[in-house]
C-alpha positions as CSV (number, residue, x, y, z in Angstrom):
1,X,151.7,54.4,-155.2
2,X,149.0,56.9,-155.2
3,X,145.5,55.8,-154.6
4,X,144.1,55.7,-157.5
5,X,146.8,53.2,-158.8
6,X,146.0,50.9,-155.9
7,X,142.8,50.9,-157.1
8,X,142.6,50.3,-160.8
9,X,146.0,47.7,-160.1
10,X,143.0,45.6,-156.9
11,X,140.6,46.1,-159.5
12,X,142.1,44.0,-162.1
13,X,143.0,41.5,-159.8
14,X,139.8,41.4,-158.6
15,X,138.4,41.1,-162.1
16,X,141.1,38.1,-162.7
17,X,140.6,36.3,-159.7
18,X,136.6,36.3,-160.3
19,X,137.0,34.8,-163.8
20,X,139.3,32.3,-162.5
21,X,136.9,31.2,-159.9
22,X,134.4,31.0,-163.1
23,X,136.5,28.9,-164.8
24,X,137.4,26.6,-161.6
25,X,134.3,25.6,-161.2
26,X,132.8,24.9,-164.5
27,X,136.2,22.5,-165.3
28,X,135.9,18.5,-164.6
29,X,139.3,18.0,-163.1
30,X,138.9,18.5,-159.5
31,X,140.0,15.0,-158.9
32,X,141.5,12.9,-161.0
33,X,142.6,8.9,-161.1
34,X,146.0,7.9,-159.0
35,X,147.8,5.1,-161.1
36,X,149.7,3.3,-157.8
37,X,151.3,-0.3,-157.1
38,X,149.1,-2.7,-159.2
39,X,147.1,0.0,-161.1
40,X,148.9,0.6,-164.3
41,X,146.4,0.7,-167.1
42,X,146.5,4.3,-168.4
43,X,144.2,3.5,-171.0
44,X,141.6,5.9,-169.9
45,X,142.0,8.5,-167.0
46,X,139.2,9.7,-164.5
47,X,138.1,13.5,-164.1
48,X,135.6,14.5,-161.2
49,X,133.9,17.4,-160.8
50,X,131.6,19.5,-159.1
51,X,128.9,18.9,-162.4
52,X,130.0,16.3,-164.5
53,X,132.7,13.4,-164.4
54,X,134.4,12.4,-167.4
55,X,136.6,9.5,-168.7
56,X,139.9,10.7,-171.1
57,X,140.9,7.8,-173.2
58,X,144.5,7.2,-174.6
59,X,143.6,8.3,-178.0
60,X,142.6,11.3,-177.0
61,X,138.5,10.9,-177.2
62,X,137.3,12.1,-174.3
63,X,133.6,11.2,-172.6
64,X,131.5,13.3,-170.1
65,X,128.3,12.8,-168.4
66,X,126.3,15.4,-166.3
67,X,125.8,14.3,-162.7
68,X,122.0,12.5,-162.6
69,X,121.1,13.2,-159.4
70,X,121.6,16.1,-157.2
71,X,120.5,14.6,-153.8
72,X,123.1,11.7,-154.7
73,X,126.0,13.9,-154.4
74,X,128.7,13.9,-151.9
75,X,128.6,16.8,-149.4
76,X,131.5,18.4,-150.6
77,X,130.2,18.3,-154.4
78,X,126.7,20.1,-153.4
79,X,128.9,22.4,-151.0
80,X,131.3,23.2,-153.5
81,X,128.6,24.0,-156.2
82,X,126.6,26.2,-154.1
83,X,129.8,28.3,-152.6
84,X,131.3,29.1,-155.9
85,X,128.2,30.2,-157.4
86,X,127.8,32.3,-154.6
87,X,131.6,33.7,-155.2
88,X,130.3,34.0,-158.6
89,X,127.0,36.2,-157.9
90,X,128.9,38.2,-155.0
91,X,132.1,38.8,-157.6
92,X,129.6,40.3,-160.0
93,X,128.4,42.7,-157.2
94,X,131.9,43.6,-156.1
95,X,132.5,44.2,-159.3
96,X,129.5,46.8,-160.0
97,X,130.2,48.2,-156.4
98,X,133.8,48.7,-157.2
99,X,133.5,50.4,-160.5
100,X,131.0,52.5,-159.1
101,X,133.4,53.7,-155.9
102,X,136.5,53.8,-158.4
103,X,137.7,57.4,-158.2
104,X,138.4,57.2,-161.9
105,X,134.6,56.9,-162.4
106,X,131.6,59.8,-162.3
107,X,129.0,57.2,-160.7
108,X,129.1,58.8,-157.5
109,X,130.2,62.1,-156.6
110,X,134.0,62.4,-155.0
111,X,133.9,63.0,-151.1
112,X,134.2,60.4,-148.5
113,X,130.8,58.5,-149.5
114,X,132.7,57.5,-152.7
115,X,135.6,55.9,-150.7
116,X,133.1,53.6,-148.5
117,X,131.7,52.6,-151.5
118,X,135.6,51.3,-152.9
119,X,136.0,50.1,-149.1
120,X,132.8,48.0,-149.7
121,X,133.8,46.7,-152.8
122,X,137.1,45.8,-151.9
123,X,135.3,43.7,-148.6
124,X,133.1,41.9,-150.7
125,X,136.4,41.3,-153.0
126,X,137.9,39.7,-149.7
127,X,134.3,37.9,-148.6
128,X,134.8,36.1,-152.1
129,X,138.1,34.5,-151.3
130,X,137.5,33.5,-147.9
131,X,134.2,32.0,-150.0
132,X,135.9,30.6,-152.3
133,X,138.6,28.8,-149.9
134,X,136.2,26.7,-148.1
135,X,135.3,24.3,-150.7
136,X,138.4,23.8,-152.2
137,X,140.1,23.2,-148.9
138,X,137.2,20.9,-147.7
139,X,137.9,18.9,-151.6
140,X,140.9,18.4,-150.8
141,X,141.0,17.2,-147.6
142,X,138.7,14.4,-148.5
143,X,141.1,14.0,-151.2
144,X,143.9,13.7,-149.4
145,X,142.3,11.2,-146.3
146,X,140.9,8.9,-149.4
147,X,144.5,8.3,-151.2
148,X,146.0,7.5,-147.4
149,X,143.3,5.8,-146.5
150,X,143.6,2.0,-146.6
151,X,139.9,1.1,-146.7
152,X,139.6,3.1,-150.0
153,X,140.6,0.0,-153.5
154,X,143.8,1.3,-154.8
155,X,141.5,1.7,-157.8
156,X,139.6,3.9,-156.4
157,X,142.2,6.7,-155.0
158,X,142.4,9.9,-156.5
159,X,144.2,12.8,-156.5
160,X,144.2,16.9,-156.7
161,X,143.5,18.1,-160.5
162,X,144.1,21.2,-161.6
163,X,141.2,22.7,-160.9
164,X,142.3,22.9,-157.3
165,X,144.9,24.8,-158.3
166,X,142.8,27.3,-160.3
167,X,140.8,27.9,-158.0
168,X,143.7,28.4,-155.4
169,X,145.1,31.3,-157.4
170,X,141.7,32.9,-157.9
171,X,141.0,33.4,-154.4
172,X,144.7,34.5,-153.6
173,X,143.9,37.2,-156.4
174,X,140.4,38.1,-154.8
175,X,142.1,38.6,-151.6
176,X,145.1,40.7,-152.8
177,X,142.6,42.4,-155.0
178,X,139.8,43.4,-152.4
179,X,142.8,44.7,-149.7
180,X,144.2,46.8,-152.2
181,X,140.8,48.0,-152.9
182,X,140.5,48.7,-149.3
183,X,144.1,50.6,-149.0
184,X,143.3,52.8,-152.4
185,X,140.0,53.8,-150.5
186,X,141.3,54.3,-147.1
187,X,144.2,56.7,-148.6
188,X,141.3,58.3,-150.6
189,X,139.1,59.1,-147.7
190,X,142.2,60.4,-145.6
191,X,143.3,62.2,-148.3
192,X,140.1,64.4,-148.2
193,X,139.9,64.7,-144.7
194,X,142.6,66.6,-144.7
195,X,142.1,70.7,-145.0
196,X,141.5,72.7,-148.0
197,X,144.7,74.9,-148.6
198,X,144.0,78.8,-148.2
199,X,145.4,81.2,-150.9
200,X,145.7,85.1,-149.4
201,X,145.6,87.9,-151.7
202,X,148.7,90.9,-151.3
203,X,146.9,93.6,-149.8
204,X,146.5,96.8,-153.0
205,X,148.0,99.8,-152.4
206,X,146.8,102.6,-153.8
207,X,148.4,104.9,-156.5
208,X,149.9,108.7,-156.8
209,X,146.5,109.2,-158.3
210,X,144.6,107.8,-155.7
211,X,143.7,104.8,-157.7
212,X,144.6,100.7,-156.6
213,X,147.5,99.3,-158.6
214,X,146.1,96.5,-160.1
215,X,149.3,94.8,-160.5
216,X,149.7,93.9,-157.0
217,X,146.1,92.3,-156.5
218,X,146.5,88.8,-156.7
């Protein structure tokens, strides 16, 4: 696969798994209620999130409130909000950065300045999904010690939404995005390192009449 390819194909994953971190962290459903032993009313089900919880009711009708206070939160509720916004902000940059390294773009001019400017792009495609890994692991650790834990009511217990899942994918994508980004700019950059190719001329021999065939001059 030529370079460009690699690029335009980690671009769009890049572009996906950015959008999917959006979306992961504006949904409700990072946690959600665990109906277990004794707790079988399904009437209405729990979703947590990182900005609002909300209650789903059997009919259908569903209830949200925002979060009151922000200094109430959990640790991993103010962690998780401030990492993905940061995997936000820095996608948005990677995304600029990469468009503007992209050899199918005239933003900056082809050489081996252009490929460090894919390389970074790609890097800060890779810095997102390491970013974006920590709070979701962290969520669901404390998710997981919670339901095994049997200090926590059975009421109480919760379990992975699919927001967790979401936001899994996303970062999987920024990751396969950004190293293809990389590989695409590396193969650029060697690709112009390598030596201009050297056309020679056949030498022109001159005529009966003492003129230079011009047929031969190439």
């Amino acid at each position: 696969m030529s370079s460009v390819a690699l690029e335009i194909l980690g671009l769009g994953l890049g572009i996906v798994g950015w959008v999917g971190i959006i979306v992961a962290c504006g949904l409700p459903m990072w946690q959600v209620s665990a109906f277990l032993e004794s707790n079988i009313v399904t009437a209405q089900t729990i979703w947590q999130g990182l900005w609002m919880t909300c209650v789903v009711q059997s009919t259908g009708q569903m209830q949200c409130k925002v979060y009151d206070s922000v200094l109430a939160l959990k640790a991993e509720v103010q962690a998780g909000r401030a990492l993905t916004v940061l995997v936000a902000l820095l996608g948005l940059a990677a995304l600029l950065v990469s468009v503007a390294g992209a050899q199918c773009t005239t933003c900056v001019a082809p050489g081996k300045a252009k490929a460090r400017v894919a390389a970074a792009g790609g890097s800060l495609y890779v810095l997102c999904g390491l970013l974006a890994l920590v709070p979701l692991c962290w969520y669901v650790n404390i998710v997981i010690s919670d339901f095994h834990s049997p200090a926590v009511p059975t009421s109480q217990k919760r379990e992975m939404g699919s927001a967790l899942y979401i936001g899994w994918a996303a970062a999987a994508l920024l990751l396969l995005g950004g190293g293809l980004l990389c590989c695409g700019a590396c193969a650029a950059a060697a690709r112009d390192d390598l030596p201009f190719p050297v056309k020679y001329s056949a030498p022109r021999r001159p005529t009966a009449t003492g003129e230079y065939d011009k047929k031969n001059y190439v």
